[in-house]
Biopython code that builds the backbone (N, CA, C, O; Angstrom):
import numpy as np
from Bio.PDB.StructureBuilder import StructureBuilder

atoms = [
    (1, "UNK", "N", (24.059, 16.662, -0.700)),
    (1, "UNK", "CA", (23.907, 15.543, 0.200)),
    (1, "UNK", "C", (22.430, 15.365, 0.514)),
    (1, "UNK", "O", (21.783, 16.290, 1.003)),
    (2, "UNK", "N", (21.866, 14.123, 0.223)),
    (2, "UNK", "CA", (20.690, 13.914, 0.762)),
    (2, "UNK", "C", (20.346, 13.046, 1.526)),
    (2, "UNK", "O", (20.831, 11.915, 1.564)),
    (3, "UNK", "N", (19.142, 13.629, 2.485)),
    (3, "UNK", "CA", (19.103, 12.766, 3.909)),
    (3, "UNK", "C", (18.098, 11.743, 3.487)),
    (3, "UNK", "O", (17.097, 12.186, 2.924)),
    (4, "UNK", "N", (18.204, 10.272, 3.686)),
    (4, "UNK", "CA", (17.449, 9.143, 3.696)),
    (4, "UNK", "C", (16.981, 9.111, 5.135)),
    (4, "UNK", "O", (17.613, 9.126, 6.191)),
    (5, "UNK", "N", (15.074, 9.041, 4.736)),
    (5, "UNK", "CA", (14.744, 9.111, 5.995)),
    (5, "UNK", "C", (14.520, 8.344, 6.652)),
    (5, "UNK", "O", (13.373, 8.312, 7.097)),
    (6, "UNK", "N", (15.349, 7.465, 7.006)),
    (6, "UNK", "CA", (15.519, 6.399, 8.381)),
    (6, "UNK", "C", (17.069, 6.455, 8.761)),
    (6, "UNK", "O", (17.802, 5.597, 9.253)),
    (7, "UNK", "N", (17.323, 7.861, 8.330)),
    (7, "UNK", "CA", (18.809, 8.495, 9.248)),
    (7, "UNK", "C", (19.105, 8.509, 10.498)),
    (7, "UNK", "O", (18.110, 8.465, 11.222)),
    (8, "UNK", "N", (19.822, 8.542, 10.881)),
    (8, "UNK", "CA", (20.136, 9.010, 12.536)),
    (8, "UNK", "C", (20.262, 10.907, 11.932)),
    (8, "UNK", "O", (19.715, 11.876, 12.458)),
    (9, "UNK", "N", (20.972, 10.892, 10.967)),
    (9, "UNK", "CA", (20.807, 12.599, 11.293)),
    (9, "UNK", "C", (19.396, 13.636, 10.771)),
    (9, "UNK", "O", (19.164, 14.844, 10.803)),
    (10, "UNK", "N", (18.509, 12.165, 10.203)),
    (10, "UNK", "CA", (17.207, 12.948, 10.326)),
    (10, "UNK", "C", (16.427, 13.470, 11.412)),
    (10, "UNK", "O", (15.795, 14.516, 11.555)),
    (11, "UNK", "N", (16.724, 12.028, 12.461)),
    (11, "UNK", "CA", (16.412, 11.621, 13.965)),
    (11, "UNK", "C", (16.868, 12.715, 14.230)),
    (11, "UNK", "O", (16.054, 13.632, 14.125)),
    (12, "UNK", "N", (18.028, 13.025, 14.587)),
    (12, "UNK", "CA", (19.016, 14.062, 15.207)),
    (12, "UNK", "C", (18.023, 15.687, 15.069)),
    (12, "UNK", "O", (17.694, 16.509, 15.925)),
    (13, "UNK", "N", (17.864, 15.636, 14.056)),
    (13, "UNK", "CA", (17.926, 17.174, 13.200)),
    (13, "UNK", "C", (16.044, 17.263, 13.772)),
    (13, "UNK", "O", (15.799, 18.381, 14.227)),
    (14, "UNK", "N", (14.847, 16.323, 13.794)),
    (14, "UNK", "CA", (14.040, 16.679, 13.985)),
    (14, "UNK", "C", (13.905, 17.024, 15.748)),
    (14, "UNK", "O", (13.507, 18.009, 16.369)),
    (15, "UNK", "N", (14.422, 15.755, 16.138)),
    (15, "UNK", "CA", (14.902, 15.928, 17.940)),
    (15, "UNK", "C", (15.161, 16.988, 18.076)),
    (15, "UNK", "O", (14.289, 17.398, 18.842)),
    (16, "UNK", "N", (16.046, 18.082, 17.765)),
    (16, "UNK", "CA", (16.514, 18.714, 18.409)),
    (16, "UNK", "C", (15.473, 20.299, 17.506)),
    (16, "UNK", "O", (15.467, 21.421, 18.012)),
    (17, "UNK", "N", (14.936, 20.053, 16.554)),
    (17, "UNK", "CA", (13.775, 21.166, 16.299)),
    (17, "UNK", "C", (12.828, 21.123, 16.983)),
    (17, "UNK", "O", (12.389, 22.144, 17.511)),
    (18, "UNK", "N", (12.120, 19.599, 17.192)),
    (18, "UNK", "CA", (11.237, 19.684, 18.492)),
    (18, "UNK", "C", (11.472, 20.143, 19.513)),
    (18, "UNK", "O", (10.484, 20.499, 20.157)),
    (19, "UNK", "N", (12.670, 20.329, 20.065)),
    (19, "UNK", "CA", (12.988, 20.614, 21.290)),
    (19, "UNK", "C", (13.516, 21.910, 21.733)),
    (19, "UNK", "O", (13.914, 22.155, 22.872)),
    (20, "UNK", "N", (13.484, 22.792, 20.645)),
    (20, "UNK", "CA", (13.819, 24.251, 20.575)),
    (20, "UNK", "C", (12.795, 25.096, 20.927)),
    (20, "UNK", "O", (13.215, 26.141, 21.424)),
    (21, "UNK", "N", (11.448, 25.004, 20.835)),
    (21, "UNK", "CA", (10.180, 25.947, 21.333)),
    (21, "UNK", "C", (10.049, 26.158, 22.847)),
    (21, "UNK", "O", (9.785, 27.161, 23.511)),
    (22, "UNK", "N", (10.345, 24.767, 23.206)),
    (22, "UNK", "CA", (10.036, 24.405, 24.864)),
    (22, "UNK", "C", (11.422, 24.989, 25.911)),
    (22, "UNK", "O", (11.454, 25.609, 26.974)),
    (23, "UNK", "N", (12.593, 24.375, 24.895)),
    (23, "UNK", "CA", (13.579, 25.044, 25.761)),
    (23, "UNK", "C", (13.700, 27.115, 25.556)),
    (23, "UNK", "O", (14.004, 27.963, 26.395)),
    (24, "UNK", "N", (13.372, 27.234, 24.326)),
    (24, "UNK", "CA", (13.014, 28.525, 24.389)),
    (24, "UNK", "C", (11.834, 29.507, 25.498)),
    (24, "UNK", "O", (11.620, 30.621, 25.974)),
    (25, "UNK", "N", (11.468, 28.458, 25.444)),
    (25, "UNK", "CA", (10.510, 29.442, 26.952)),
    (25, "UNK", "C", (11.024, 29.317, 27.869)),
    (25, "UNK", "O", (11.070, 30.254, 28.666)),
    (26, "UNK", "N", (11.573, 28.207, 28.116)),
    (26, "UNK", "CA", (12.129, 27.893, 29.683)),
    (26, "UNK", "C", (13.065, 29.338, 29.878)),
    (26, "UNK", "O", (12.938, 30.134, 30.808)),
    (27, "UNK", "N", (14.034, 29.438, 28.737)),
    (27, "UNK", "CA", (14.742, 30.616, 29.664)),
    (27, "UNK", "C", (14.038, 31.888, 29.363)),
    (27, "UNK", "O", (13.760, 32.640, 30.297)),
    (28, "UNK", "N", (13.727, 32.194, 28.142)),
    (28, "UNK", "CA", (12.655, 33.583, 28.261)),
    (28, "UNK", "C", (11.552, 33.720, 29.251)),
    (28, "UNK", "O", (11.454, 34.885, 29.636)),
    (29, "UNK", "N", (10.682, 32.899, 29.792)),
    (29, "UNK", "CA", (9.577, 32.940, 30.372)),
    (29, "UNK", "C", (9.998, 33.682, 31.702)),
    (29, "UNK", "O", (9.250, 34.623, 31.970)),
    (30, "UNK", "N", (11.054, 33.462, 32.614)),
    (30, "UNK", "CA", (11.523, 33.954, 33.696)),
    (30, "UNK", "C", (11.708, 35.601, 33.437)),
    (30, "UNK", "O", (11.138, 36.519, 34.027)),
    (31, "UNK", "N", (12.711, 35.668, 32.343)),
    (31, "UNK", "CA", (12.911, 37.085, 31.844)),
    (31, "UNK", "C", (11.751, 38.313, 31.930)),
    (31, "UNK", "O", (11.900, 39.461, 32.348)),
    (32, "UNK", "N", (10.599, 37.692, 31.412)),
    (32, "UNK", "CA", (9.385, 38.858, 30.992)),
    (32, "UNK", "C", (9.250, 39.494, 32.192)),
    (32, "UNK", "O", (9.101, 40.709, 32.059)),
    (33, "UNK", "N", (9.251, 38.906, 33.859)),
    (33, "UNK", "CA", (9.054, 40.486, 34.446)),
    (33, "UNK", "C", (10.188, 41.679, 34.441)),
    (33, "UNK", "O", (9.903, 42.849, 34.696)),
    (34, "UNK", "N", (11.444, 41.248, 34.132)),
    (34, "UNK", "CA", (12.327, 42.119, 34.300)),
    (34, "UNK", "C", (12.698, 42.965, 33.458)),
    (34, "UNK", "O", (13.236, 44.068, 33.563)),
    (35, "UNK", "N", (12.139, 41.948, 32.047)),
    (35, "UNK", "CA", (12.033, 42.972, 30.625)),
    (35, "UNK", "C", (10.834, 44.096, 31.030)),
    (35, "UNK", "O", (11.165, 45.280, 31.076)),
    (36, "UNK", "N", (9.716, 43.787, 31.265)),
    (36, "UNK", "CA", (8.766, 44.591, 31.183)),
    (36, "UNK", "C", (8.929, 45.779, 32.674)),
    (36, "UNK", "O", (8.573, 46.947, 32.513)),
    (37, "UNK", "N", (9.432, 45.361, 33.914)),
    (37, "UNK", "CA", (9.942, 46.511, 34.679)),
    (37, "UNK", "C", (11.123, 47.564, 34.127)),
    (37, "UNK", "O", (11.026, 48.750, 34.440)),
    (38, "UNK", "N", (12.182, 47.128, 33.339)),
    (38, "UNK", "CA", (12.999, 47.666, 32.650)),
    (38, "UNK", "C", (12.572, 48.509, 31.733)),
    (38, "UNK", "O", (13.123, 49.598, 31.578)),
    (39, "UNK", "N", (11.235, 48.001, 30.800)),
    (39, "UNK", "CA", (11.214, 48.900, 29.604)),
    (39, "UNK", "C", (10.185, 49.769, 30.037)),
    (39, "UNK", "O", (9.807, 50.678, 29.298)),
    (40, "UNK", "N", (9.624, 49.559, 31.311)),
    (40, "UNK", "CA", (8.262, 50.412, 31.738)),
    (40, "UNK", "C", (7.222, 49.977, 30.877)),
    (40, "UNK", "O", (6.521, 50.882, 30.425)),
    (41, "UNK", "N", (6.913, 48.670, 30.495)),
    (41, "UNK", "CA", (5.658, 48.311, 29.638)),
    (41, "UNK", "C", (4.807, 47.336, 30.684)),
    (41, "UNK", "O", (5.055, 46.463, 31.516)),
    (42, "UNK", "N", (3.603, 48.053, 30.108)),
    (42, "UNK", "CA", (2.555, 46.960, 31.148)),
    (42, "UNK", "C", (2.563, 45.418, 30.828)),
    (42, "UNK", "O", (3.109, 44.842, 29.887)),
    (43, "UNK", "N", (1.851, 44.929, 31.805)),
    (43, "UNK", "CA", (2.238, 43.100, 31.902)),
    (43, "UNK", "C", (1.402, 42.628, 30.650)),
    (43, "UNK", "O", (1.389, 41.426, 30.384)),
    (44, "UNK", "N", (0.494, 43.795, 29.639)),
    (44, "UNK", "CA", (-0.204, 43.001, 28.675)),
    (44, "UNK", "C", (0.752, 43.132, 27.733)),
    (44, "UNK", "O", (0.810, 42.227, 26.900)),
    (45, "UNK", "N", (1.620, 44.146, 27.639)),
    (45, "UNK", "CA", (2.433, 43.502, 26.541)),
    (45, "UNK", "C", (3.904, 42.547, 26.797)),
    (45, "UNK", "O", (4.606, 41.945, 25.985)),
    (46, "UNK", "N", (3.974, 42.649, 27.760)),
    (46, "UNK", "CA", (5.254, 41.260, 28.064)),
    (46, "UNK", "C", (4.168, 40.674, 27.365)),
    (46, "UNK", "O", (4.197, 40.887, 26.152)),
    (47, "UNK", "N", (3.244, 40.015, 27.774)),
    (47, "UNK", "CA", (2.081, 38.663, 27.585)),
    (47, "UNK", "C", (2.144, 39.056, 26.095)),
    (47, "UNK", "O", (2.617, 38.053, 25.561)),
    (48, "UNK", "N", (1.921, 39.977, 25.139)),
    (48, "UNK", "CA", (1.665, 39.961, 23.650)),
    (48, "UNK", "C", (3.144, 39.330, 23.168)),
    (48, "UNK", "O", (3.091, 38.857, 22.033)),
    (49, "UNK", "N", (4.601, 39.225, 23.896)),
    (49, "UNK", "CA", (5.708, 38.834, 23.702)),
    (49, "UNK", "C", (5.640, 37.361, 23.298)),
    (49, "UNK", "O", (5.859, 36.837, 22.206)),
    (50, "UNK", "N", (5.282, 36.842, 24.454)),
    (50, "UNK", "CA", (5.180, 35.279, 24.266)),
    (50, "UNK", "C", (3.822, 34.945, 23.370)),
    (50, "UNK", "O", (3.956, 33.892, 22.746)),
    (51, "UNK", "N", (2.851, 35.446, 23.215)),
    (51, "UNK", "CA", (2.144, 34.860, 22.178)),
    (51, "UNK", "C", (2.434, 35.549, 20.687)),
    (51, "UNK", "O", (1.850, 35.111, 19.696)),
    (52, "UNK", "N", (3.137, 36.378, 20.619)),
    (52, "UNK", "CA", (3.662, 36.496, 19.347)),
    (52, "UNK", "C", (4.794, 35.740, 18.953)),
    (52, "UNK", "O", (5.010, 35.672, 17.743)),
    (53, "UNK", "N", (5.921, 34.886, 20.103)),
    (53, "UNK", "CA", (6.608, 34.156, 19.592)),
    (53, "UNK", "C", (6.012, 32.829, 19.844)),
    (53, "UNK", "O", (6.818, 32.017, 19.389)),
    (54, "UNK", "N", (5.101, 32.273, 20.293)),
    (54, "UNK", "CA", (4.359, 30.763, 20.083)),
    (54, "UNK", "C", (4.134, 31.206, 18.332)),
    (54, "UNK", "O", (4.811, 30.636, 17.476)),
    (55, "UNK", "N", (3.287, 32.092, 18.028)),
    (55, "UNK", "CA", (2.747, 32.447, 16.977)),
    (55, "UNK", "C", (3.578, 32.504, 15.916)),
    (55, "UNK", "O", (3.187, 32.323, 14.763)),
    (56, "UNK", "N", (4.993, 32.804, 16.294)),
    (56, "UNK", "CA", (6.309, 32.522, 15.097)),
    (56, "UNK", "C", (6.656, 31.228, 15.361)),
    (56, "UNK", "O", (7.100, 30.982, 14.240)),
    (57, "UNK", "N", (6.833, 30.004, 16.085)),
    (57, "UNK", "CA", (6.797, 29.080, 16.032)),
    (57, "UNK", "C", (5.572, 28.073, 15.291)),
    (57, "UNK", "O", (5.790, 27.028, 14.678)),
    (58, "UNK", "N", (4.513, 28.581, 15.490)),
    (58, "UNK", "CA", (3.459, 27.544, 14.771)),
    (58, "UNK", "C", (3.480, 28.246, 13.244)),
    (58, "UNK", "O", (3.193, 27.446, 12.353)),
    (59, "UNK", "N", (3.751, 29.507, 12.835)),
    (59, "UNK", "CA", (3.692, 29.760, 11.385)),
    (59, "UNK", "C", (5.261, 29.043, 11.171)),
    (59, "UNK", "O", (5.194, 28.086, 10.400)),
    (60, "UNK", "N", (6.332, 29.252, 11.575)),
    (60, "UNK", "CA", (7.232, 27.974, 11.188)),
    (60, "UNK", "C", (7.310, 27.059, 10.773)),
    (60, "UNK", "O", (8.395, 26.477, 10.760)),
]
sb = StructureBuilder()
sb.init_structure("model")
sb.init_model(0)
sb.init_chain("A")
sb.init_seg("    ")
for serial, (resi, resn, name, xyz) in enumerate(atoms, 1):
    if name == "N":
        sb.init_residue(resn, " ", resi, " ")
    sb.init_atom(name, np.array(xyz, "f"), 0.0, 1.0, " ", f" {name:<3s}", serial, name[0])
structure = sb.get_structure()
């Protein structure tokens, strides 16, 4: 099956890839102090967490 690109399910399919990075922080971003009190790791590596997954998003 191939997508012609003036689809609605091209529309669909890029919409909702754009919109996976941003909603991905929203709920992780809250998480990192409780991960990092839990695992006993200092606040620089919560912080190496989220820029290693921006960093898997832009090599994506």
């Amino acid at each position: 099956m191939q997508i012609q690109p003036n689809s609605l399910g091209l529309t669909l399919l890029l919409g909702t890839l754009a919109a996976l990075p941003p909603l991905a922080i929203d709920v992780g971003l809250p998480a990192l102090a409780v991960l990092g009190t839990s695992l006993n790791a200092p606040p620089a590596a919560t912080g190496l967490t989220l820029t290693l997954f921006m960093a898997g998003f832009a090599i994506a």
